[in-house]
N, C-alpha and C positions, 0 to 999 in steps of 0.2 A: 800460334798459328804457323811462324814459319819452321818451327820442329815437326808437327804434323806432315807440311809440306813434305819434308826431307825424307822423314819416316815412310812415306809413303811412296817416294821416288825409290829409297832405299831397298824398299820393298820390290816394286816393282822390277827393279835391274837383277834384283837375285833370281825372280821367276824367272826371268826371260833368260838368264844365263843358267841355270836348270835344266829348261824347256827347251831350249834351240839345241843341245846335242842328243835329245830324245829323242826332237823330232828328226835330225839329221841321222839318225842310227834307224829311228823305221822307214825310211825312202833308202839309204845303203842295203839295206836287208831285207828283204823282199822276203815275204817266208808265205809258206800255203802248205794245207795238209795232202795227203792226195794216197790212194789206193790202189796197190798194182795188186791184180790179180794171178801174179805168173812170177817166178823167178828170175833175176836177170843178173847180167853181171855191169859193174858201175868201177871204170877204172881198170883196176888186175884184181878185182874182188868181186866172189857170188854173192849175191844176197838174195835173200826168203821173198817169197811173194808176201804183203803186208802193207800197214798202213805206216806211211813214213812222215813226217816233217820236212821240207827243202824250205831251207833258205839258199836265196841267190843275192850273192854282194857282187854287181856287175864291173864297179870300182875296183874291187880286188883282184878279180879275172876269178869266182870260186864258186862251186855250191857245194852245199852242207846236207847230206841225207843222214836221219836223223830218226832210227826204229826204235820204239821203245824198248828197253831192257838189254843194246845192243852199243857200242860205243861209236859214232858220231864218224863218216866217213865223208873224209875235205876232197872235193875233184878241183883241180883246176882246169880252165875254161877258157874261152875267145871267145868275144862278140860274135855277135853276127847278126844283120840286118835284115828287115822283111815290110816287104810294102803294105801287109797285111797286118791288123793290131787284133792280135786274140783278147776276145770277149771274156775268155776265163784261162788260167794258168793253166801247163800243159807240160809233161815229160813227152818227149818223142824216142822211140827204140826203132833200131832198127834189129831187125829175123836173119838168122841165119840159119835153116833147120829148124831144130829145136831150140836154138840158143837167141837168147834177145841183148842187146846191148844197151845201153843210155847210150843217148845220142845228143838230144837237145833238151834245154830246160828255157820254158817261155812263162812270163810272168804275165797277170793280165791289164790288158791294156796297155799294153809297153810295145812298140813296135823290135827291142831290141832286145835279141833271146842269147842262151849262153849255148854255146857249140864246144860239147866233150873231145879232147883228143884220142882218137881210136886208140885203144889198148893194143898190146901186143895179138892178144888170143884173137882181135876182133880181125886185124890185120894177117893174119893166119887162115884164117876163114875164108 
């Protein structure tokens, strides 16, 4: 009986030490699909209109855009706060002419979104 006990404690401590940095890596990681319909540039780089992958790790200050067949471009980031909690995640661009830039990337339901630093070209504009 008191083997079973053990076995079964023993058991349980391995889940929970498994399962607690799974679940601590999907609350760091924030990921959603999302589909831009237009070219824009992200950083000092153009990219395709298309459907992309964002992860946002807010702990790290980054987000991750992520086009298939394409290799995986890290921006780094600053908080930034909003009184408002978007109901669904959201890229924000800002227009200049023809040219659109990332600007903000908001996770849903999170009152607290990631603010790109303007790039050079954006700062030129």
């Amino acid at each position: 009986m008191t083997t079973k006990i053990i076995n079964t404690l023993t058991g349980l401590v391995l889940l929970l030490a498994v399962a607690a940095p799974l679940h601590a890596g999907s609350i760091l990681n924030h990921e959603m699909t999302v589909s831009v319909p237009f070219g824009f540039i992200a950083g000092d780089k153009s990219l395709p209109a298309g459907d992309y992958s964002v992860q946002v790790n807010p702990e790290r200050g980054s987000v991750v855009l992520h086009q298939e067949g394409q290799s995986p471009r890290i921006l780094l980031t600053n908080r930034r706060e909003s009184t408002n909690t978007p109901p669904r995640g959201k890229l924000v661009f800002k227009r200049y002419g023809a040219n659109f830039f990332l600007s903000e990337v908001w996770n849903q339901d999170n009152a607290t979104g990631q603010l790109l630093t303007p790039s050079a070209a954006e700062k030129e504009m």
